[in-house]
MIKOL-677447 format. One line per field, with one value per residue (C-alpha): residue in three letters; z, y, x. Coordinates in steps of 0.05 Angstrom, whole numbers, plus 5000, padded with zeros to 4 digits. Example, Ala and Ser with C-alpha at 12.3 -4.5 7.8 and 13.67 -1.06 7.14 Angstrom:
REM residues 2
aa: ALA SER
z: 5156 5143
y: 4910 4979
x: 5246 5273
This chain:
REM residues 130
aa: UNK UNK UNK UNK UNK UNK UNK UNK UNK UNK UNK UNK UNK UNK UNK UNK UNK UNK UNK UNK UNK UNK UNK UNK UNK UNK UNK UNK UNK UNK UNK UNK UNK UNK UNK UNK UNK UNK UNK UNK UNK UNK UNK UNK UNK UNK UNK UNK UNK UNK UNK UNK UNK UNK UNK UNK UNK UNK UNK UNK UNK UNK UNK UNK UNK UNK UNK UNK UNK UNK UNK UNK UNK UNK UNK UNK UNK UNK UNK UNK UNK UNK UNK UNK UNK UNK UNK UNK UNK UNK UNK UNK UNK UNK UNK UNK UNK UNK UNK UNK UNK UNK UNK UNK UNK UNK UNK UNK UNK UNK UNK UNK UNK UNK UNK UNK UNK UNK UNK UNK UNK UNK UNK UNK UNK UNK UNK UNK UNK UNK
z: 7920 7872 7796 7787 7720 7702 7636 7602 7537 7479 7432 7369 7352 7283 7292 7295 7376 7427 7484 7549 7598 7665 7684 7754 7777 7761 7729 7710 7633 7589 7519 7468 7404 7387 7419 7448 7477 7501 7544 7578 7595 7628 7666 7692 7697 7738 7785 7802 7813 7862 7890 7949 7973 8013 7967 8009 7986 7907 7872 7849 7764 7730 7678 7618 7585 7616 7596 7539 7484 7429 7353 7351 7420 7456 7515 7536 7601 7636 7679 7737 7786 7844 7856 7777 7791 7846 7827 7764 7800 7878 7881 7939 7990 8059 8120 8171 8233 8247 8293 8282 8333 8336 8303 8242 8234 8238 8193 8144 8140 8136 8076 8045 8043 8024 8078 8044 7978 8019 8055 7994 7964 8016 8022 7952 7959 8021 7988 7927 7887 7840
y: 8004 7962 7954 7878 7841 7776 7736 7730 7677 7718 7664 7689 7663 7645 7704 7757 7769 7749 7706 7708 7663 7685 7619 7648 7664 7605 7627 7694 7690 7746 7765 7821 7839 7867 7869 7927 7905 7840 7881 7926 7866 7826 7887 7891 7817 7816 7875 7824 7772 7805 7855 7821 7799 7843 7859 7819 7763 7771 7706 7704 7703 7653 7653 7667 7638 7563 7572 7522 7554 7524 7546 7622 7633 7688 7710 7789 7812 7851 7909 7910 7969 7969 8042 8061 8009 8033 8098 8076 8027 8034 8100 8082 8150 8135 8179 8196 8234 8292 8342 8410 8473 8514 8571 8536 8507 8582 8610 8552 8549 8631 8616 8559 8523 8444 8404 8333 8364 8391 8348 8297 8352 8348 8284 8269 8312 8282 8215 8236 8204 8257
x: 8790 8824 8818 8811 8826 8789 8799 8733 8718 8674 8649 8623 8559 8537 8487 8538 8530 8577 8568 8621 8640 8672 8702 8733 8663 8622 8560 8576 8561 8520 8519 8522 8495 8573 8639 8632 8561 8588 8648 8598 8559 8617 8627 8561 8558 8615 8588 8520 8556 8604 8561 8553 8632 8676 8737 8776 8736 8739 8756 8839 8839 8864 8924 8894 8955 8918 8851 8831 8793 8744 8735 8708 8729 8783 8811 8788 8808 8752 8776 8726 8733 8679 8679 8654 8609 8574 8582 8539 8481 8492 8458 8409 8412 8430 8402 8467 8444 8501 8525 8540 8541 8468 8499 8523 8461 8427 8478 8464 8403 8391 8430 8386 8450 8428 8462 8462 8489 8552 8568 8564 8616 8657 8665 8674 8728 8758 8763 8775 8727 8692
């Protein structure tokens, strides 16, 4: 999976908070309290509002270098990567029916070995996704 980039607009408010504007992904705006706040909502913001698309499907980004800006406004690029984000809020388990031989299971399970937790080892490690 691919890390994908999109140019964000954080207004300051007169309050102190920040406001941001996705303007690839129509509708995709949120806010912070600070900076820092305002980031971690885009990012999450972001995640919603492409949760359901393929990759394949994601919107292109703009040019930052063409988006007009207004008075107390800036250009942050968001780094959005789809795998940190479901790692974070797509924890929903799955049942997967598998097959093993009869005496692995017996072996296994004289041991009191957990089968989903290896097999969710393994395949971390397969993919190579921690």
């Amino acid at each position: 999976m691919a890390k994908h980039f999109y140019p964000a607009i954080f207004r300051k408010e007169e309050t102190g908070s920040y406001s941001v504007f996705v303007p690839d992904l129509l509708g995709c705006n949120t806010e912070g309290e600070s900076l820092e706040i305002a980031y971690e909502m885009a990012i999450d913001a972001i995640g919603l509002y492409l949760e359901e698309m393929e990759e394949a499907a994601y919107p292109k980004s703009s040019n930052p270098e063409e988006i007009e800006l207004d008075k107390n406004e800036c250009i942050v690029l968001v780094k959005f990567n789809k795998l940190a984000y479901d790692k974070k809020y797509n924890t929903k388990a799955i049942k997967k029916t598998l097959t093993i031989p009869a005496w692995l299971n017996e072996e296994a399970e004289k041991e009191h070995i957990n089968f989903s937790s290896i097999l969710q080892e393994a395949l971390k490690k397969k993919l190579d996704v921690g």
